[in-house]
C-alpha positions in Angstrom: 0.9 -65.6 45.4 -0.5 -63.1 47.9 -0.9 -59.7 48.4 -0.7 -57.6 45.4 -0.3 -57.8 41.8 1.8 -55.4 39.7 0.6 -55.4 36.6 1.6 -53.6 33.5 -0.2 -52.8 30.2 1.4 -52.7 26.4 -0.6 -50.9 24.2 -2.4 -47.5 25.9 -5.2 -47.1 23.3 -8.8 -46.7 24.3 -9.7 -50.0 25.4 -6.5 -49.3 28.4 -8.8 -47.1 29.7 -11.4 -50.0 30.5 -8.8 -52.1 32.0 -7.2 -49.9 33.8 -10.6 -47.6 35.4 -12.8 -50.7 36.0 -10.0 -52.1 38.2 -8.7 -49.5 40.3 -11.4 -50.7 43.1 -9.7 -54.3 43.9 -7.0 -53.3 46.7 -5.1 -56.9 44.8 -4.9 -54.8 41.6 -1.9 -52.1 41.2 -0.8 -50.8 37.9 3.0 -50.1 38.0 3.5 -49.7 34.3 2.9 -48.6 31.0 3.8 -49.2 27.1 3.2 -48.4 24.0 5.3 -46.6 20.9 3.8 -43.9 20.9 5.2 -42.0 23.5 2.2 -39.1 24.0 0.0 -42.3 24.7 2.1 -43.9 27.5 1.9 -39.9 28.9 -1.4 -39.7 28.6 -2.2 -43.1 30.2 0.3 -42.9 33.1 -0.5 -39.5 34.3 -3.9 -40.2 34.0 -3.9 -43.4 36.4 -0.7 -42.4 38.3 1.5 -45.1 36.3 5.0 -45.0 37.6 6.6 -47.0 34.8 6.5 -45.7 31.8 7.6 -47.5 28.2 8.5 -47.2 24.7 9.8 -51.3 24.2 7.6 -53.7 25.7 11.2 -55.8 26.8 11.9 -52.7 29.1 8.5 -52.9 31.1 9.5 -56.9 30.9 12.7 -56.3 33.0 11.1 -54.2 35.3 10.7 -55.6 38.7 7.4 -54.3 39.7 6.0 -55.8 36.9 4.3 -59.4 37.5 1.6 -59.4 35.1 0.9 -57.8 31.9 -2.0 -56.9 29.6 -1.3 -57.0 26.4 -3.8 -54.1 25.1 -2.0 -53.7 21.1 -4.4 -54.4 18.4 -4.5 -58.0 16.9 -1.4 -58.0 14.8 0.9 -57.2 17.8 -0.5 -59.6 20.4 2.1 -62.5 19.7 4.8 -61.1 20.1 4.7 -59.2 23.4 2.9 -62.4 24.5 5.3 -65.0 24.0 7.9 -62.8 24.8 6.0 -62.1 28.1 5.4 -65.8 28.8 8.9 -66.7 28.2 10.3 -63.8 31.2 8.1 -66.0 33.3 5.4 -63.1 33.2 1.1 -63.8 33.7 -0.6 -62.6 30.4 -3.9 -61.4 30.1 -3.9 -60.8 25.8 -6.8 -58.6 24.5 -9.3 -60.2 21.8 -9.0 -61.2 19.5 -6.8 -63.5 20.6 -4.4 -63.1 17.5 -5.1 -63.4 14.0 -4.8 -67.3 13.3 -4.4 -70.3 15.1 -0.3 -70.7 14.5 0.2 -67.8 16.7 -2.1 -68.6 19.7 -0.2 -72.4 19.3 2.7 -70.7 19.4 1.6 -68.7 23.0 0.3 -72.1 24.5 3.7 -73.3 23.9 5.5 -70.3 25.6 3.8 -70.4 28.8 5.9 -71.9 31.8 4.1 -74.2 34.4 2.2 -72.1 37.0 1.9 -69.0 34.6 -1.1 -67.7 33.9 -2.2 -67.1 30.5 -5.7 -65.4 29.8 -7.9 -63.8 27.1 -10.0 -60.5 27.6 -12.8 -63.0 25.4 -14.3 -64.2 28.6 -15.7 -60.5 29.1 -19.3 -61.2 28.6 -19.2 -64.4 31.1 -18.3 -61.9 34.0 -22.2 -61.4 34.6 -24.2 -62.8 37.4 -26.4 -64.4 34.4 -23.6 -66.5 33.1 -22.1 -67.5 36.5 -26.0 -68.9 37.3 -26.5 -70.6 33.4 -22.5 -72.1 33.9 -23.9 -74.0 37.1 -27.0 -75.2 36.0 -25.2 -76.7 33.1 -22.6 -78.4 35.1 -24.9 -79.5 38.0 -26.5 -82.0 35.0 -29.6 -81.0 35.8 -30.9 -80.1 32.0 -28.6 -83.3 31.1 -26.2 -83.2 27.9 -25.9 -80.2 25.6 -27.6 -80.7 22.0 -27.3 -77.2 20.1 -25.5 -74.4 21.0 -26.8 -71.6 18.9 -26.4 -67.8 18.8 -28.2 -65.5 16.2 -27.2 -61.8 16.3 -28.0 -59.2 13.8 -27.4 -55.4 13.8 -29.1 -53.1 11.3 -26.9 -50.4 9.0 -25.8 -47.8 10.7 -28.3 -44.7 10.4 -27.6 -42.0 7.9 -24.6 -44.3 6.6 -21.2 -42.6 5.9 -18.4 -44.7 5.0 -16.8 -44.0 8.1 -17.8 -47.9 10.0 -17.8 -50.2 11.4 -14.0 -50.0 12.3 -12.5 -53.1 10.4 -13.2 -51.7 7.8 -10.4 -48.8 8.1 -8.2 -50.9 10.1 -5.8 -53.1 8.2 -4.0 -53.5 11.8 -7.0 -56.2 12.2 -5.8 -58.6 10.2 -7.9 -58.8 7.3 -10.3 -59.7 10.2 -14.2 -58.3 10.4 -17.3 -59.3 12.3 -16.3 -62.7 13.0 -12.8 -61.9 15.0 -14.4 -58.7 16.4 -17.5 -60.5 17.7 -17.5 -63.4 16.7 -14.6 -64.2 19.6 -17.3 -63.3 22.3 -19.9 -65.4 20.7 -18.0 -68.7 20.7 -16.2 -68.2 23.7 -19.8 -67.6 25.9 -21.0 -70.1 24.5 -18.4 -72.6 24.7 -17.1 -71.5 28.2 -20.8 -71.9 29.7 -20.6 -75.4 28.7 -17.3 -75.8 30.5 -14.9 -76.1 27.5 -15.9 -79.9 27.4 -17.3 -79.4 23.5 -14.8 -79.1 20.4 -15.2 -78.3 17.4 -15.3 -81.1 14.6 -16.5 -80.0 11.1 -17.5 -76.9 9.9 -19.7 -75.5 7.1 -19.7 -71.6 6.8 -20.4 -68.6 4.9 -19.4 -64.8 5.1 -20.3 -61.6 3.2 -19.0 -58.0 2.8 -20.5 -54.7 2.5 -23.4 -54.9 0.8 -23.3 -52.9 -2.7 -25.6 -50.1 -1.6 -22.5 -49.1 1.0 -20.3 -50.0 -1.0 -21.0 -47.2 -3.7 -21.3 -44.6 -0.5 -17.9 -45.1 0.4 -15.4 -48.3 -0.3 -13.6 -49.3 2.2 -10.2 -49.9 2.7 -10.2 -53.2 4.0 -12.6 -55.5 2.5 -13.1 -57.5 5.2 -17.2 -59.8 6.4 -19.6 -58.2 7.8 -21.9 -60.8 8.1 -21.0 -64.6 9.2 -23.1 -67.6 9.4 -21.8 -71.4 10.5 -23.0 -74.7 11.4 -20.5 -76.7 12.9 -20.5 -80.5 14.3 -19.0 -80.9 18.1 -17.9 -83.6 20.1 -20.0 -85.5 22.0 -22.8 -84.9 19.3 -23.6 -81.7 19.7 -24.2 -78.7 17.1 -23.3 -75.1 16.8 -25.5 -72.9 14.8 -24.3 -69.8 14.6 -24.7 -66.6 12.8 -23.3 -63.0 13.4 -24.5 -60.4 11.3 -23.7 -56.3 11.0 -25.8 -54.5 7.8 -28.4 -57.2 8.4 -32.0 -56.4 6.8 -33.5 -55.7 10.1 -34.8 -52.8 11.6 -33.7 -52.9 15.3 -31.0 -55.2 16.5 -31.9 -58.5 17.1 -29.9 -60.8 19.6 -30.5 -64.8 21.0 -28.2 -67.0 22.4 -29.7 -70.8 23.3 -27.8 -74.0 24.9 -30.3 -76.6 24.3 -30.1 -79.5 26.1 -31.7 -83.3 26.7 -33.9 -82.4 29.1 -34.7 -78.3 28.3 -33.1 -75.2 27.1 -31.6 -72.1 28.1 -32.2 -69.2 26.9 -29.6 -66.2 27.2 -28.8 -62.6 26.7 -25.3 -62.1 26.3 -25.8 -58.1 26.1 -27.5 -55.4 28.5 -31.1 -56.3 28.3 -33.6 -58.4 30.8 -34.4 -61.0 31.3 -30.6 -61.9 31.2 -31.4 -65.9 31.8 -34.4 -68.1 31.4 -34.6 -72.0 31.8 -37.1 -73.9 30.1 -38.0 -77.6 31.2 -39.4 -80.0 29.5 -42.7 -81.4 31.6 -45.4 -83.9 31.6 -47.4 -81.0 30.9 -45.4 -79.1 28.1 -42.7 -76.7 28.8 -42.2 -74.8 32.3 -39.9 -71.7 32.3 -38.1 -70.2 35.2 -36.2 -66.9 35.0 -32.6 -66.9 36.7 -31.6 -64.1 36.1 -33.5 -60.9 35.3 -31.6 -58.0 36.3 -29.8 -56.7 33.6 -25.7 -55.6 34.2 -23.9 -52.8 33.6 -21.1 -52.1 31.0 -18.4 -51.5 33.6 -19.4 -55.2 35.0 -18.1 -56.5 31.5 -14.8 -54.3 31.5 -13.9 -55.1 34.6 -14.5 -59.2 34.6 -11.4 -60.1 32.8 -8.6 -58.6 34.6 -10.6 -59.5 38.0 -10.7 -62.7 37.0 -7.2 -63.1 35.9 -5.8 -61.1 39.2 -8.1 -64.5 40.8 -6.0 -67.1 38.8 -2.7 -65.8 39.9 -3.1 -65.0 43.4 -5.7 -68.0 44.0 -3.8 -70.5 41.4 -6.4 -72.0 39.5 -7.1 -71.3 35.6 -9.0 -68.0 34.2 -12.0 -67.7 32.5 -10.6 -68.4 29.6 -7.2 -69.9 29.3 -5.1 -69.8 26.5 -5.9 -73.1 25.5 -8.8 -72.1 25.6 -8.8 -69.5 23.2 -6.8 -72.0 21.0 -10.0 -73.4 21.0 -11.7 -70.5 19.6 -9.6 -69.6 17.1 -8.8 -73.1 15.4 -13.0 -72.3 15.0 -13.0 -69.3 13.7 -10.1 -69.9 10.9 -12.1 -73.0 10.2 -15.3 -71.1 9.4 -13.1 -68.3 7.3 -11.3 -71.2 5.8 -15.2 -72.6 4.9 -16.3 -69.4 3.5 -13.7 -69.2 1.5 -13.5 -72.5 -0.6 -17.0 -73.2 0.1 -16.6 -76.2 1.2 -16.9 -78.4 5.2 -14.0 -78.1 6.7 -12.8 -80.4 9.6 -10.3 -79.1 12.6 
């Protein structure tokens, strides 16, 4: 495909705006459509970015013409449907994350998408960075030699002057019955996963997850009792491990954030957020351990916003598979139901 791609957007919530605003730049990119129910929002949205079509029924901005791609921008319990029915019009989909809210619907995508359509998840935000375009080829060049341990620890504190009113999955049954895990957890697994290529899966899984502890609690109780806190060890193929833990109303007093891919022959180190330095290698040596910076300049917000519908607008016109493909993101959440399936009986659980 050359030239142009017209892309449309279902759902016109906030996170539209990022799509839409960190895009405008790429002369490939042209937004010819809106949707969502709520007619005020597809108003706001299209006269805001000079939208032309504009949608209540997500079939009506399928059969338009101008449409080629869409982003579907709905919160988690309305991805599948728009998405499949997408797919099936012979449409590219980029699909917000979480992906969907268990593993039968993203199956149920994969299966939906024709031969040389694109299919794409906005996971793959935080591997839009210079840092994790430099840490991807160091890993596939072989030079650190096989991955042993992914890891990722990443704890927030409370909130300060708590007041019932977050974080948001608490309040928003829309979710799923989904918390920390789906709303981060997603970008965890899929940075560290997709910097290793996708060649690791997912074997056997031992989790845990907890809720608001009972000090919140008693300042307001939420409507949707979903974890705030998530920790996993899972086995992968190949003989590698996944240590993972994610972590809001930790005991901490400032937020605290590593993500490692250790490997035969060293380690890197990573920042998946804002901060510097944003990659480090560490060799092993005759003499110890030598560590070289890759990366140190830290990136900007926009940078992240902007990566996934870049990318995907790449895939289609260049024909090759996004950052993170569908399967992919099958990938991902066959994980993360695994670790809530874990936490819940308390018990390994194998995929």
């Amino acid at each position: 495909m050359n030239g142009t791609v017209g892309l449309g957007i279902v759902g016109c919530g906030d996170i539209s705006v990022h799509h839409i605003r960190n895009s405008l730049d790429d002369p490939r990119v042209e937004w010819v459509a809106a949707c969502d129910v709520r007619p005020d929002a597809v108003r706001e949205r299209a006269d805001e970015f000079d939208i032309p079509g504009r949608y209540a029924d997500p079939d009506d901005l399928l059969a338009d013409a101008a449409v080629d791609a869409v982003v579907i921008a709905t919160p988690p319990t309305a991805h599948a449907a728009p998405t499949i029915a997408a797919l099936r019009a012979g449409k590219h989909v980029l699909v917000e994350k979480p992906v969907a809210i268990n593993w039968v619907e993203v199956e149920a995508m994969v299966a939906a998408q024709r031969p040389g359509v694109v299919g794409a998840c906005c996971s793959s935000r935080f591997r839009s960075t210079p840092s994790a375009h430099a840490a991807a080829e160091l890993l596939a060049s072989g030079e650190l030699g096989a991955v042993r341990r992914l890891s990722a620890n990443a704890l927030g504190p409370p909130p300060a002057n708590y007041d019932g009113t977050s974080p948001f999955m608490l309040y928003r049954p829309n979710w799923g019955n989904q918390g920390a895990l789906a709303d981060w957890g997603c970008y965890d697994l899929d940075f560290l996963l997709g910097l290793c290529g996708w060649s690791l899966e997912p074997t056997l899984v031992l989790a845990e997850t907890r809720n608001l502890p009972d000090v919140y609690r008693a300042i307001a109780e939420p409507r949707n009792d979903v974890e705030v806190q998530v920790g996993a060890l899972a086995l992968m193929t190949d003989g590698a491990v996944l240590d993972y833990r994610r972590a809001m109303f930790a005991a901490v007093d400032k937020a605290r954030g590593e993500w490692w891919i250790e490997c035969e022959d060293g380690a890197l180190e990573l920042n998946m957020l804002p901060g510097t330095p944003q990659a480090t290698v560490h060799r092993y040596t005759a003499g110890g351990v030598s560590s070289e910076v890759l990366v140190e300049e830290p990136y900007q917000w926009p940078m992240i916003h902007r990566g996934p519908v870049i990318d995907f607008v790449d895939a289609i016109i260049e024909g090759h598979e996004p950052m993170t493909s569908l399967v992919n993101s099958l990938t991902v959440q066959r994980l993360t139901d695994a670790i809530y399936a874990s936490a819940e009986s308390g018990k390994a659980r194998a995929l």
